[in-house]
C-alpha positions as CSV (number, residue, x, y, z in Angstrom):
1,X,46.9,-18.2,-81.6
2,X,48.9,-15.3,-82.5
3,X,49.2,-14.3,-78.9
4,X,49.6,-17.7,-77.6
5,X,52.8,-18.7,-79.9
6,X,54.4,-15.2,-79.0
7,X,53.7,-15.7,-75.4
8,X,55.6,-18.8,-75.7
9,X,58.4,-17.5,-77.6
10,X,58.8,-14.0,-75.0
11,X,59.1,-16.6,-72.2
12,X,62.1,-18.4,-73.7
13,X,63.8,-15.4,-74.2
14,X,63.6,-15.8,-77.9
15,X,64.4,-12.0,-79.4
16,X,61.9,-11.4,-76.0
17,X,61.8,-7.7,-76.6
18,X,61.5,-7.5,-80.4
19,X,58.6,-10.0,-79.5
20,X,56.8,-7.8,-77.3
21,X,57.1,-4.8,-79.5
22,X,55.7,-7.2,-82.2
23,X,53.1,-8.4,-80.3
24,X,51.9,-4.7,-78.8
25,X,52.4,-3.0,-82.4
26,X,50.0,-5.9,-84.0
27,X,47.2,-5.7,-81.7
28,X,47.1,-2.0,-81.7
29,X,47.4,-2.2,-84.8
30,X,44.2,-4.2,-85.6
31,X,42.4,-2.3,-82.3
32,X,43.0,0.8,-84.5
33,X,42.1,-0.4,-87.5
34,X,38.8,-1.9,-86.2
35,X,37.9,0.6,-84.0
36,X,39.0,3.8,-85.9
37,X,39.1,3.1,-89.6
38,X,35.4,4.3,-90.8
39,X,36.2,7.7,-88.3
40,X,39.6,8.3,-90.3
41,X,37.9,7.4,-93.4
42,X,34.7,9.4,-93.2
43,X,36.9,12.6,-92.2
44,X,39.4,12.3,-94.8
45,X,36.2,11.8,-97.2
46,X,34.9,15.2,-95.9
47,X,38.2,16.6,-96.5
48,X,38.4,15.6,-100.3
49,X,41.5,13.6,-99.1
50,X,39.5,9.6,-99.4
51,X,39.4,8.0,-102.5
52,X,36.0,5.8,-103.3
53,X,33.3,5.4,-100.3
54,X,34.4,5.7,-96.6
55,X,34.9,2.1,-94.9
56,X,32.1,0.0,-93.1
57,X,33.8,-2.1,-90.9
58,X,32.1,-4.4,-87.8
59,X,33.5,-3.8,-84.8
60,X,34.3,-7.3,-83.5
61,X,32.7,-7.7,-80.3
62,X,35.2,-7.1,-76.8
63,X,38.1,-6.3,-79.1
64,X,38.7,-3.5,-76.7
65,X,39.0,-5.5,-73.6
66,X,40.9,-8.9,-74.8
67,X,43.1,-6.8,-76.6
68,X,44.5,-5.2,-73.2
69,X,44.0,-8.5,-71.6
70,X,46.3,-10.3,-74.2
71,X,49.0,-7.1,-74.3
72,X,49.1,-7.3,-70.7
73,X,50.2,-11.5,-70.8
74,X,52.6,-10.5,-73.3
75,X,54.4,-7.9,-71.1
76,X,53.7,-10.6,-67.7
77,X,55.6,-13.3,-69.4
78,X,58.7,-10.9,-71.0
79,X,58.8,-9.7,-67.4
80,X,58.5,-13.6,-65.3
81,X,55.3,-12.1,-64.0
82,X,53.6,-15.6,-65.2
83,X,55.0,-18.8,-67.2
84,X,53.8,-19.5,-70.3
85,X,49.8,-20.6,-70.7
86,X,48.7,-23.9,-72.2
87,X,46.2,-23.8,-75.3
88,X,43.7,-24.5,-72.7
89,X,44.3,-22.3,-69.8
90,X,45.2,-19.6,-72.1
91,X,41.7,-19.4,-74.6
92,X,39.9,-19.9,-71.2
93,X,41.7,-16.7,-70.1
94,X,40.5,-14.7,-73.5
95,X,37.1,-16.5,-73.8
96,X,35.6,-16.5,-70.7
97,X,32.7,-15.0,-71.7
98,X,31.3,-13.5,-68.2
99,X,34.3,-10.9,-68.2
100,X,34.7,-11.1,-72.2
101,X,32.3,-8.4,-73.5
102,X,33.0,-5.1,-70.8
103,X,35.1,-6.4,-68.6
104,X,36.8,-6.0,-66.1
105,X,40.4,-6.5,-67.7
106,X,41.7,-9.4,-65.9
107,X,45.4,-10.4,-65.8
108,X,46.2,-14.5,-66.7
109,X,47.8,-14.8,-63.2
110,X,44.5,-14.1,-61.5
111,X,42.7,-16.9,-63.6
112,X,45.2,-19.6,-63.6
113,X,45.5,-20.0,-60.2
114,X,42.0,-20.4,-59.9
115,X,41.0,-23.0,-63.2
116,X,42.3,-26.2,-61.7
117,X,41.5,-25.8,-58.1
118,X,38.0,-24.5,-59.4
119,X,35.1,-25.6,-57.5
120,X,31.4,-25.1,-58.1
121,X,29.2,-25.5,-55.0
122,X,26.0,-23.3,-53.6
123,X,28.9,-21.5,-51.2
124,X,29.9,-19.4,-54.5
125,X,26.6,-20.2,-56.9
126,X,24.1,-18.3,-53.9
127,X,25.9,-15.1,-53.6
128,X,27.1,-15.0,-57.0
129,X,23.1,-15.6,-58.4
130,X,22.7,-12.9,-55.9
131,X,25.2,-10.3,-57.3
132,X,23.9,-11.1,-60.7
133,X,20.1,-10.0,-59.3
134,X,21.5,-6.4,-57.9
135,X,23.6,-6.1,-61.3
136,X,20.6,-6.6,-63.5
137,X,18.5,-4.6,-60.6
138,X,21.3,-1.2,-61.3
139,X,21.0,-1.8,-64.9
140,X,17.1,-2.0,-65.4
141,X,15.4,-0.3,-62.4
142,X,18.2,3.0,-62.2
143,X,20.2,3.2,-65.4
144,X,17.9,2.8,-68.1
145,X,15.1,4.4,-66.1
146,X,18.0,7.4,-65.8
147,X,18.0,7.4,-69.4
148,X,14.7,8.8,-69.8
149,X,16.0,12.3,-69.0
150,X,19.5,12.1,-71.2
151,X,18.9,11.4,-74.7
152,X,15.7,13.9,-75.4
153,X,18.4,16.5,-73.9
154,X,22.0,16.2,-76.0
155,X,19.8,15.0,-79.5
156,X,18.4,18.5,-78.8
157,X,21.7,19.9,-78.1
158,X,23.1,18.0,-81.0
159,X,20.5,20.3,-83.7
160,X,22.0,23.3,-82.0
161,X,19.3,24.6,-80.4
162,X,18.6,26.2,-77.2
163,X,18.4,24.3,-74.6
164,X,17.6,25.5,-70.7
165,X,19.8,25.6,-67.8
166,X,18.1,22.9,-65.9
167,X,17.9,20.6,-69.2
168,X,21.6,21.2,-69.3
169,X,22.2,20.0,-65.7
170,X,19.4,17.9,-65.2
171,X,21.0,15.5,-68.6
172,X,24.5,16.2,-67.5
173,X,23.6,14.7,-64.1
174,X,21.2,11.9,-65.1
175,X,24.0,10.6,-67.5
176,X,27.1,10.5,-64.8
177,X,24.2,8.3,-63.1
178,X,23.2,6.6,-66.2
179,X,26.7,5.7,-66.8
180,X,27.8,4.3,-63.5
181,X,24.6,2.3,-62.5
182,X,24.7,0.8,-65.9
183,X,28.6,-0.2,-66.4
184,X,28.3,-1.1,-62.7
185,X,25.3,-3.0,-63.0
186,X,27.2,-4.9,-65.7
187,X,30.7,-5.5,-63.8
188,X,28.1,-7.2,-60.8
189,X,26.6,-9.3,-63.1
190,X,29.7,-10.5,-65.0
191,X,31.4,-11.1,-61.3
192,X,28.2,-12.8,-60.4
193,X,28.6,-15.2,-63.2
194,X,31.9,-15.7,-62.1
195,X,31.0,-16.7,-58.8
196,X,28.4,-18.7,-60.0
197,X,31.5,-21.1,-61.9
198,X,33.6,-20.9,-58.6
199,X,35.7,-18.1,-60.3
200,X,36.2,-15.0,-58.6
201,X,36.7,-11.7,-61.1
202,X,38.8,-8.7,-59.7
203,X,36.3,-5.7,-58.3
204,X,35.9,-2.7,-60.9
205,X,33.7,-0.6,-58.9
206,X,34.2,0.8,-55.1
207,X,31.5,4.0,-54.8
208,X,34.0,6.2,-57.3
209,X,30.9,9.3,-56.1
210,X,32.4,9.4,-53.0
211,X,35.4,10.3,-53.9
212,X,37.2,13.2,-52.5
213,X,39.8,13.9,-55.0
214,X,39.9,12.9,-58.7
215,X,42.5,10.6,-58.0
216,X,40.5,8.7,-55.4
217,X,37.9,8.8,-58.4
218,X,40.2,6.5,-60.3
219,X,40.6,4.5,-57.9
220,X,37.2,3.4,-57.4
221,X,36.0,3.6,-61.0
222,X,36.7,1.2,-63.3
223,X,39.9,-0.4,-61.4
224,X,40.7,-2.7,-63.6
225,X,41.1,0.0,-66.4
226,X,43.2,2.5,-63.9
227,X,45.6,-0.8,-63.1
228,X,46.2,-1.7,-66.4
229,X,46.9,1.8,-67.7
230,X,49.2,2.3,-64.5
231,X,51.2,-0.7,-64.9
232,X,51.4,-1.3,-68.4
233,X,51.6,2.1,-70.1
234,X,52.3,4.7,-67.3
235,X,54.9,2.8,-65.8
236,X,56.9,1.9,-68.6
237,X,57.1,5.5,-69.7
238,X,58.8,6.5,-66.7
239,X,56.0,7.0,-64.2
240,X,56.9,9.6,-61.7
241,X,60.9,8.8,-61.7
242,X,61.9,11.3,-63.9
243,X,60.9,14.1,-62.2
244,X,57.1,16.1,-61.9
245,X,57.3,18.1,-65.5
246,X,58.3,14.0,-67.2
247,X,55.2,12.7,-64.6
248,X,52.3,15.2,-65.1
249,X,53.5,14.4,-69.1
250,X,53.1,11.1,-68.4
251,X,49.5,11.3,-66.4
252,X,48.0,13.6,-69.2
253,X,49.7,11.0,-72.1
254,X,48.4,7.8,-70.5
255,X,44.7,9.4,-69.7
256,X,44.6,10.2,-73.1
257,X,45.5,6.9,-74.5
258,X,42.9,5.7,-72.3
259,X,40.1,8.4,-73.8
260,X,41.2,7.1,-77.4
261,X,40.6,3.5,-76.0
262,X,36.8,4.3,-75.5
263,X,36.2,5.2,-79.2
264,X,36.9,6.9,-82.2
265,X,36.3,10.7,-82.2
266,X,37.2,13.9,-80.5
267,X,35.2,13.4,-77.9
268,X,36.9,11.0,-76.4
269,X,40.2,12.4,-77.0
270,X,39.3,15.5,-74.5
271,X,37.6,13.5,-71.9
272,X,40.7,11.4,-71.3
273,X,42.7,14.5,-71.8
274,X,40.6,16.3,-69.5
275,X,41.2,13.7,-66.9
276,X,45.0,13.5,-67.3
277,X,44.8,17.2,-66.7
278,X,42.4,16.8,-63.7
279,X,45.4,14.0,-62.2
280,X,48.2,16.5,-63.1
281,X,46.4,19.5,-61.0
282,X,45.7,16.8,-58.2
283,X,49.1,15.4,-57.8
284,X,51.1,18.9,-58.5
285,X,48.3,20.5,-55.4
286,X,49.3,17.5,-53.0
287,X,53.2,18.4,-53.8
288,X,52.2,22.2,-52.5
289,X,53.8,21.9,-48.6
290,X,51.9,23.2,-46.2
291,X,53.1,24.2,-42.7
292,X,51.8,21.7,-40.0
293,X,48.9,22.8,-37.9
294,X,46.0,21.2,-36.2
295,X,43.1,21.6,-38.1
296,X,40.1,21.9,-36.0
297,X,37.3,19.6,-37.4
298,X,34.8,21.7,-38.7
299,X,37.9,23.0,-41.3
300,X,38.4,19.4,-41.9
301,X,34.7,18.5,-42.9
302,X,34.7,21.5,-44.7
303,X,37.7,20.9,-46.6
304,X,36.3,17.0,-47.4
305,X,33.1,18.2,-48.8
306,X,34.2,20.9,-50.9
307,X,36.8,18.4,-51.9
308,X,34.2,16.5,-53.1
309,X,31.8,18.5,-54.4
310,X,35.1,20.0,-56.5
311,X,35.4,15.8,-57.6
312,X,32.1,15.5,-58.8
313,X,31.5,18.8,-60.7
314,X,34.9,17.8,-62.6
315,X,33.5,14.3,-63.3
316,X,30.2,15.2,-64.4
317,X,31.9,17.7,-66.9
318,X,34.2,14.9,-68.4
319,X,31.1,13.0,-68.9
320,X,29.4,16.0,-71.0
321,X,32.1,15.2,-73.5
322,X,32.3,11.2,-73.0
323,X,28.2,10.7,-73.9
324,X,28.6,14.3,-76.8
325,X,28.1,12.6,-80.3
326,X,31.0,15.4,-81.1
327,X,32.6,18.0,-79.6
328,X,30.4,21.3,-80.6
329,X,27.4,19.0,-79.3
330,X,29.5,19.0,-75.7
331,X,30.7,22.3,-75.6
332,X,27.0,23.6,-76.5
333,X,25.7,21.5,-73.4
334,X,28.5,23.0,-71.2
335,X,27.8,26.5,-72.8
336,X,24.3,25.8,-71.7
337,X,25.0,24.2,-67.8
338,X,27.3,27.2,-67.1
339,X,25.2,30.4,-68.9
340,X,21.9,31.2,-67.6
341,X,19.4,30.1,-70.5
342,X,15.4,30.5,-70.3
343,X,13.7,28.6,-73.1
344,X,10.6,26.1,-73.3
345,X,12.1,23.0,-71.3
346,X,12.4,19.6,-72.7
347,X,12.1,17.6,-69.9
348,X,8.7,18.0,-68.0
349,X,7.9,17.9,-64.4
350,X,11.4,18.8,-63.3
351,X,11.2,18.6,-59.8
352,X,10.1,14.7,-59.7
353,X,12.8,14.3,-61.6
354,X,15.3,16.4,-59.5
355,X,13.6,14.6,-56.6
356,X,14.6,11.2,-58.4
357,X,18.2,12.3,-59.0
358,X,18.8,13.3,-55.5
359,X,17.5,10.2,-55.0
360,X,20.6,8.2,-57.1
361,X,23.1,10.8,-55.6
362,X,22.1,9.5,-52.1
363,X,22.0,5.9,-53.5
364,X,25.8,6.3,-54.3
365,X,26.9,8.6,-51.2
366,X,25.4,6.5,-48.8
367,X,23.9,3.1,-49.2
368,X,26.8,-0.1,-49.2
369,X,27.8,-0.9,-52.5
370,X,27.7,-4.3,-53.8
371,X,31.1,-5.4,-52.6
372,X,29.8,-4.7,-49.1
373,X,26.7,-6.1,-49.3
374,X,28.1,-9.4,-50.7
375,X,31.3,-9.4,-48.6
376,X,34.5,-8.9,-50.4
377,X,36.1,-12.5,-49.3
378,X,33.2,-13.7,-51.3
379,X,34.1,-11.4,-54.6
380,X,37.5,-11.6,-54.2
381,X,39.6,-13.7,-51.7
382,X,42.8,-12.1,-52.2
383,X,41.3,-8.7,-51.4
384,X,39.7,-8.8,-48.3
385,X,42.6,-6.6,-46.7
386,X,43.1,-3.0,-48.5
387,X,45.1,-0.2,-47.7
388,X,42.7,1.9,-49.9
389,X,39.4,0.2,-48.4
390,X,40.3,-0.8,-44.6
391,X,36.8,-0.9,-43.7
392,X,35.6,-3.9,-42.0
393,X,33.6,-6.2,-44.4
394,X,31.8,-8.2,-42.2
395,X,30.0,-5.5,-40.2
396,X,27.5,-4.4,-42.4
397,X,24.1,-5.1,-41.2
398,X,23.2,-5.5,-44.9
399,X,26.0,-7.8,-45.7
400,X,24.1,-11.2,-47.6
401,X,24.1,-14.3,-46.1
402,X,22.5,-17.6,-46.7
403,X,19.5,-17.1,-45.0
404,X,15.8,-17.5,-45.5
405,X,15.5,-13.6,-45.6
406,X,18.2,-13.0,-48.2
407,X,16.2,-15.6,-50.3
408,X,12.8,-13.5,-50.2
409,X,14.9,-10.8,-50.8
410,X,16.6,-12.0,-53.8
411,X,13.1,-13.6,-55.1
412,X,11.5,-10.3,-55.0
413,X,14.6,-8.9,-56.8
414,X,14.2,-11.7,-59.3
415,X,10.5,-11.0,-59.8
416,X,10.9,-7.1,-60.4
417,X,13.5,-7.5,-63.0
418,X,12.2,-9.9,-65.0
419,X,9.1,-7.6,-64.9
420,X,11.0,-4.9,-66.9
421,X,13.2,-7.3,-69.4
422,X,10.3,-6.1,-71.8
423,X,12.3,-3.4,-73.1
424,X,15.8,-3.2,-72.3
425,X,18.3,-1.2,-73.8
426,X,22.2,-2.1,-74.5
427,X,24.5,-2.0,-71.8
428,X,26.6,1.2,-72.2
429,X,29.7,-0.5,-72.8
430,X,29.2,-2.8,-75.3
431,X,29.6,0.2,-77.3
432,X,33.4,0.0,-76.5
C-alpha cells in the first residue's frame, strides 16, 4: 500500500523526486533490516559492541525480488515509463506468485499490458505444462543429483581441514552446475506457470556457459537481475558518460550492490566485487585498439575457446565464494583448487563422477536450452527478434510442438519426476 499511494503521488508530480528518494530509502531500508540485521547483530556481539542477545528475525519470503520489482515502478512512473497502477493491476504485479518467490524481476509495464487482454487456452497451457516438466526435470534429475558431490566437500573445507585437489575442483565444478540447473530449473517452471495463465514472464536464462566473455556471462545469466541493475542503479550513477576511471567505478559499485543483494555476509560482498572487477578488466581490454588484420580462422577459434575457457574458470571461482559459508571457508577451497594437495579423498569413485560432470558441461555447451526447445514467441512475444540471440527459433529440430510425440515425451518427463519428489531439497534461491 505504501508503494501503491507513492506511485500515485510520483506520477502527479507531487514533490516527485523527494518521493522516489522516500520510497528507495524505505524499502532498502526494511530489505536491510530484514535481510542483514541478525549478521550486523551477531558480529557486533562478537565484538563486545551488542547489547543483550543478537536479533532473530524471519526473513519474509521474496523480499529480495518484490523489493526491486516495486523500486523499479517507483523510478518507471517518476520517469512516464508507465501511468500509475490500479489497486488491482498493481497487487497482481507484486503477488503473482509464479514469479514472486525467485523471480525473474519483472517490470509493471510488461504485466499490464498483458492482464486485460489475458487469455487462457491449451495454445499457452501445452507448452507452458511443458516448460514446467523440463524446469522440475533441471531441478531434480541434474541439480540436486549435482549436489551429492558439493556439500560433503566445503562442510569439510569449512573444519579447516585438508582437502584434495580433485575434491577442490570436483565441488567447485559440481556447484557452478548445481547452481545453474537449479535456479534455471526454477525460472522454467515459474515461466511455465506463467504460460499456463496466458502470461508470458521475461527469459532469465540464455546458456550463460557458453559465454565467451564475462560480459556475455551477464547477459545470459540471470537477465532480469543484469537489466535491473543496469537500468536502475548503473545508469543513474552515470553509467559510462563520465569517462572509463567514473565507469569501471561504476561497474565494480553496482556488481557489488548486487553481491550484497544475495545475502548478508562477506562472501557475497567479494563475489559481486569480484565480478565488477571481472566487467571492469573486460570492458577496459575491449577499449585496447588493435591494428586491423585478417585473422585466419584457426586464430579466431583459438582466441574464442580460450576466451571461454578464461569465462568459465572466472565464473566457477566467483562461485567458490557465492556457496563459502564465509570467507576463510572460500579462500581455503581456492587454496586447495590451485595448490597441489594429496590427502584421503572425500568424494569416492571420482572418475564416474568426472564422467557425470563432463556430462552437465556438454549439457550446457551444446544441447538447446529451453527457450529453444519451446520457441521464444511462445515464452516471450516481444522477444522473438534479438540483437544478442539472432538465431533462428523455429529451426531447431527439437523445438516442441503440439504433437502426439511431444505428449509421450512430456508424459515420460512427468512420470520420472514425480518418481524422485520423494526427497527434494529447496530451490537454491529461496535462500535469497
Amino acid at each position: 500500500m505504501f508503494n501503491f499511494s507513492l506511485g500515485s503521488l510520483i506520477a502527479r508530480g507531487t514533490f516527485a523526486s523527494s518521493m522516489l528518494a522516500l520510497g528507495v530509502v524505505v524499502n532498502v531500508a526494511l530489505l536491510a533490516w530484514f535481510k542483514y540485521a541478525n549478521w550486523i547483530s551477531l558480529n557486533l556481539d562478537k565484538l563486545g559492541l551488542w547489547l543483550g542477545e543478537p536479533t532473530s528475525i524471519i526473513l519474509p519470503l521474496a523480499i529480495s525480488f518484490f523489493t526491486f520489482e516495486q523500486i523499479s515502478y517507483l523510478y518507471d512512473c517518476k520517469h512516464g515509463k508507465v501511468k500509475p497502477a490500479s489497486p488491482l493491476e498493481y497487487a497482481f504485479f507484486v503477488t503473482f506468485f509464479p514469479k514472486l518467490i525467485a523471480g525473474p524481476i519483472v517490470r509493471f509495464k510488461e504485466l499490464r499490458s498483458q492482464i486485460h487482454t489475458v487469455h487462457v487456452s491449451l495454445a499457452t497451457l501445452a507448452p507452458g505444462l511443458t516448460l514446467f516438466f523440463i524446469g522440475l526435470a533441471k531441478k531434480l534429475l541434474v541439480a540436486d543429483y549435482a549436489a551429492n558431490f558439493v556439500g560433503p566437500v566445503f562442510e569439510t573445507a569449512a573444519t579447516g581441514r585438508a582437502i584434495s585437489t580433485w575434491d577442490a575442483w570436483l565441488a567447485s565444478l559440481a556447484y557452478t552446475f548445481q547452481l545453474y540447473f537449479d535456479f534455471s530449473g526454477y525460472t522454467d517452471m515459474a515461466i511455465g506457470l506463467g504460460l499456463i495463465f496466458g502470461i508470458s514472464l521475461p527469459i532469465n536464462f540464455y546458456s550463460p556457459y557458453k559465454s565467451t566473455s564475462i560480459i556475455e556471462f551477464w547477459r545470459r545469466w540471470h537477465m532480469t537481475l543484469s537489466r535491473f541493475l543496469r537500468d536502475y542503479i548503473y545508469v543513474p550513477l552515470g553509467g559510462s558518460r563520465r569517462g572509463n576511471r567514473r565507469r569501471y567505478f561504476n561497474l565494480i559499485l553496482v556488481m557489488t550492490i548486487g553481491g550484497i543483494w544475495h545475502g548478508a555476509g562477506l562472501t557475497f560482498l567479494i563475489w559481486g566485487a569480484l565480478h565488477g572487477v571481472y566487467l571492469a578488466i573486460n570492458h577496459g581490454f575491449r577499449m585496447v585498439k588493435v591494428p586491423w588484420v585478417v585473422i585466419p580462422f584457426p586464430l579466431k577459434l583459438l582466441s574464442m575457446v580460450s576466451g571461454w575457457a578464461l569465462t568459465f574458470v572466472a565464473v566457477v571461482v566467483g562461485w567458490v565464494f557465492f556457496r563459502a559459508e564465509n570467507a576463510s571457508t572460500a579462500f581455503h577451497m581456492l587454496n586447495s583448487m590451485y595448490k597441489i594437495v594429496e590427502v584421503t579423498p572425500i568424494i569416492h569413485d571420482q572418475r564416474s563422477v568426472v564422467f557425470v560432470l563432463v556430462a552437465m558441461l556438454a549439457l550446457c555447451l551444446f544441447a538447446p536450452n529451453t527457450n529453444q526447445i519451446i520457441g521464444r514467441s511462445q515464452i516471450d512475444p516481444k522477444l522473438t527478434r534479438s540483437s544478442l540471440f539472432p538465431e533462428n527459433y523455429t529451426s531447431s529440430v527439437l523445438e516442441w510442438r503440439p504433437t502426439k510425440v511431444w505428449g509421450v515425451i512430456t508424459g515420460i518427463l512427468v512420470a520420472i519426476v514425480l518418481a524422485t519428489l520423494s526427497n527434494p531439497s529447496p530451490f537454491l534461491y529461496f535462500n535469497f
